[in-house]
C-alpha positions as CSV (number, residue, x, y, z in Angstrom):
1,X,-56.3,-23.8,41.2
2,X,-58.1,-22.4,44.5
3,X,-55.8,-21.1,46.7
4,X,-54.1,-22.8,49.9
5,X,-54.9,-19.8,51.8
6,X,-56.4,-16.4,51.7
7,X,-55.7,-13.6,54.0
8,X,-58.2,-10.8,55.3
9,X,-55.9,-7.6,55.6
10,X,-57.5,-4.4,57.9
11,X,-55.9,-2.0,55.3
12,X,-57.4,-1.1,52.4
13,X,-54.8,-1.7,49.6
14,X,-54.0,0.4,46.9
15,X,-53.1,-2.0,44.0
16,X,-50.4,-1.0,42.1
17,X,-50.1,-0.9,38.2
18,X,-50.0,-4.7,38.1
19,X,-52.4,-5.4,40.8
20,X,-49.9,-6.4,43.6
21,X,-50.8,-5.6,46.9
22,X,-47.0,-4.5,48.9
23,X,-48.0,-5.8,52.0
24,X,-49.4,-9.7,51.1
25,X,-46.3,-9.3,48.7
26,X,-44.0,-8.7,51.6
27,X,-45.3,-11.9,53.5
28,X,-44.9,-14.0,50.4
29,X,-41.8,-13.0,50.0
30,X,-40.9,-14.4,53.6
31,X,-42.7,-17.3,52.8
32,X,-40.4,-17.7,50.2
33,X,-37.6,-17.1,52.5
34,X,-39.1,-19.9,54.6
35,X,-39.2,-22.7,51.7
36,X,-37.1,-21.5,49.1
37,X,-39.8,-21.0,46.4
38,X,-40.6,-19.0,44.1
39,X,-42.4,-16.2,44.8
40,X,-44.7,-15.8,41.7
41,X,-45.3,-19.6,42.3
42,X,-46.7,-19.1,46.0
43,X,-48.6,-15.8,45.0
44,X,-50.5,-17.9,42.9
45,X,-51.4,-20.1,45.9
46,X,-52.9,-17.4,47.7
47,X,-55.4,-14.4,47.5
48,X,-55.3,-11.5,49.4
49,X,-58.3,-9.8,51.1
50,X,-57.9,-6.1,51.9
51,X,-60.7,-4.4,53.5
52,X,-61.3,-1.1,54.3
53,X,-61.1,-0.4,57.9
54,X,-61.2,-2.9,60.8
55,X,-65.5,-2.7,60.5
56,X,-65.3,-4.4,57.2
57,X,-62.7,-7.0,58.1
58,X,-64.4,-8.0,61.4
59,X,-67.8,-8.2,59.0
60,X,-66.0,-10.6,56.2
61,X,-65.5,-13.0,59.4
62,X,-69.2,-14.2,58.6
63,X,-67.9,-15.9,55.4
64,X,-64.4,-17.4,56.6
65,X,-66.0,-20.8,55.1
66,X,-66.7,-19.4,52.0
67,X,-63.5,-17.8,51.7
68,X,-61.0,-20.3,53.0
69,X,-63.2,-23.0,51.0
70,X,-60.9,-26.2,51.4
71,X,-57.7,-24.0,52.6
72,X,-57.4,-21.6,55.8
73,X,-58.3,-18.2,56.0
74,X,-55.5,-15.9,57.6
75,X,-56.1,-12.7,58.7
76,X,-53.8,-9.9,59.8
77,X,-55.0,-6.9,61.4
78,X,-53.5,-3.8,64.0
79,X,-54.1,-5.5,67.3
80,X,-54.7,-2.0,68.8
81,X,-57.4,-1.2,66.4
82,X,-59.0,-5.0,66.9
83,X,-59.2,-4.7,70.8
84,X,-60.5,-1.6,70.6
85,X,-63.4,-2.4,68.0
86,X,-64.3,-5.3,69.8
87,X,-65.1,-3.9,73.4
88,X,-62.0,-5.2,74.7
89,X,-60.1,-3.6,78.1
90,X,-56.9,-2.4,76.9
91,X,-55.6,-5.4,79.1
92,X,-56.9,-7.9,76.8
93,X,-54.3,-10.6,76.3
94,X,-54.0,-11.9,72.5
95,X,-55.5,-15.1,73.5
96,X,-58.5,-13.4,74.4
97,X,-58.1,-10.9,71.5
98,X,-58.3,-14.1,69.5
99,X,-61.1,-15.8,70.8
100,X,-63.4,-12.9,70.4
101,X,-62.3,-12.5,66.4
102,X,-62.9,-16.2,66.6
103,X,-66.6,-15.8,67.9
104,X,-67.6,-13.5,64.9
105,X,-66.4,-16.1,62.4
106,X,-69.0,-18.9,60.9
107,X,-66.2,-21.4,60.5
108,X,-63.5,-20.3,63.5
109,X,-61.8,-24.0,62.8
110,X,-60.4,-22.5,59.5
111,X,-59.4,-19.1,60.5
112,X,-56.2,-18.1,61.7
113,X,-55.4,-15.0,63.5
114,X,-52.3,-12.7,63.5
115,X,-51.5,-9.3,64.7
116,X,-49.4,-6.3,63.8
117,X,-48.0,-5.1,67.3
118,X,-49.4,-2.7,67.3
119,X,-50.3,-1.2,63.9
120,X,-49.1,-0.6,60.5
121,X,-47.1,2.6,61.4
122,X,-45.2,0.4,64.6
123,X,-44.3,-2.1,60.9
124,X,-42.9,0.5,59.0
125,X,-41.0,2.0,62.2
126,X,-39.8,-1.6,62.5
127,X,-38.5,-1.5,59.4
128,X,-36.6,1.3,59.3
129,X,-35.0,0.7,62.8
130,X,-34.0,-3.0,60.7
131,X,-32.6,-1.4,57.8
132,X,-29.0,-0.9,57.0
133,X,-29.7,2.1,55.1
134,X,-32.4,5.5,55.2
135,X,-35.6,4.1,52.6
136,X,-37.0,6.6,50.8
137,X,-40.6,8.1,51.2
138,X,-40.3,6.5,55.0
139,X,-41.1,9.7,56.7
140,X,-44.4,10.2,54.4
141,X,-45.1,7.0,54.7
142,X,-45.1,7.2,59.0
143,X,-47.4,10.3,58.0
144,X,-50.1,7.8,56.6
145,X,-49.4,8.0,53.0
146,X,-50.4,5.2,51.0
147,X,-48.2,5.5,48.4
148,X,-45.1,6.5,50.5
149,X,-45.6,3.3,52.8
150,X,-46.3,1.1,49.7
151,X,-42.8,2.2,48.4
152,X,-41.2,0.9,51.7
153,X,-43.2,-2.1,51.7
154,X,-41.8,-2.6,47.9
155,X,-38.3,-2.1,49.2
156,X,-38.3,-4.5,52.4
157,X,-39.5,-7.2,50.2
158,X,-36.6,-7.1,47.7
159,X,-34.6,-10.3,47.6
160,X,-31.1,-8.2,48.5
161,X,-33.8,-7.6,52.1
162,X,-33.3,-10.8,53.6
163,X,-31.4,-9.3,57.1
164,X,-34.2,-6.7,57.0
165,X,-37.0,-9.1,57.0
166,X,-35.4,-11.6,59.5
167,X,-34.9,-8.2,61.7
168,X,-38.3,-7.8,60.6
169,X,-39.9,-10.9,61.9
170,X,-38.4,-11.1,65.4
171,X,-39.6,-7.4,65.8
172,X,-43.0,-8.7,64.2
173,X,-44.4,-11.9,65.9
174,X,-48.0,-11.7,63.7
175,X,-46.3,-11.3,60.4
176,X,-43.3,-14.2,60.9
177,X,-46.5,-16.1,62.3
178,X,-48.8,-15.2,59.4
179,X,-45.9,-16.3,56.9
180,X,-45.1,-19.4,58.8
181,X,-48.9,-20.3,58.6
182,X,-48.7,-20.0,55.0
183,X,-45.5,-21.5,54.2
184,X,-46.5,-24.9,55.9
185,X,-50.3,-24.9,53.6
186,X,-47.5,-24.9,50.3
187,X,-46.9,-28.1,49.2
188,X,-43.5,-28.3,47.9
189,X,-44.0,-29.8,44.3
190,X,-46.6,-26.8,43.8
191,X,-42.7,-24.6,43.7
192,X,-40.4,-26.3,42.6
């Protein structure tokens, strides 16, 4: 089956030892919070694109309509990082933001723009301010260690998580957006 969506990510991901990716985990897993499916159903319904800086992401935009193919392509990027990359004031509004990802894409009518306000390190602060309890690796992982943040990631996405991820998605418009997006693609025989 080809997916419903795809989703460019800015990070490069490491995979883990059975090729999941913690952060497109952690949006399926609100998804799933969204529509009550099941997760390994909806990770089947979409593919993950992680690039390696916000150069190769803004780059991949020239194939949104190979990528999306019948579905939408998502992407979800550090909105400091993509303002600043594209020549933007620092006054740049996320409409505008938006608009000029838009313009580098060859099919903008299928591509669907979210931001981490205002990068990965403001998401993991976000989730450790939303956490009941301390998550371990949390300060390696604020130093920019893959692994450390991967284990956090891992941990907010754990079904006990739910108050975590709610916290998580009023703290994070881009990422409830992103997982919105996705969950209304899903149609609901393909998880039941």
């Amino acid at each position: 089956m080809k997916p419903l969506a795809s989703v460019l990510y800015e990070d490069k991901m490491i995979p883990t030892a059975d090729k999941k990716y913690p952060l497109h985990d952690l949006v399926m897993r609100m998804v799933e919070d969204d529509i009550d499916g099941q997760t390994y159903k909806l990770l089947k319904l979409t593919k993950p694109y992680p690039k390696n800086g916000i150069d190769a992401l803004l780059a991949e935009l020239q194939n949104t309509d190979r990528i999306a193919g019948a579905g939408k392509l998502c992407l979800l990027a550090d909105r400091d990082r993509v303002a600043s990359h594209l020549g933007l004031a620092g006054s740049a509004n996320d409409e505008e933001i938006v608009k000029a990802v838009e313009a580098k894409s060859n099919a903008p009518g299928k591509l669907h723009v979210f931001f981490l306000y205002r990068n990965v390190e403001s998401l993991l602060r976000d989730i450790q301010r939303c956490g009941n309890e301390p998550i371990n690796g949390m300060d390696k992982a604020l130093k920019k260690d893959r692994n450390a943040r991967d284990t956090v990631l891992n941990e907010a996405k754990k079904t006990a998580n739910k108050s975590l991820r709610d916290c998580l998605r009023n703290a994070q418009q881009g990422l409830d957006g992103l997982a919105k997006a996705i969950a209304a693609v899903v149609p609901p025989a393909e998880i039941a």
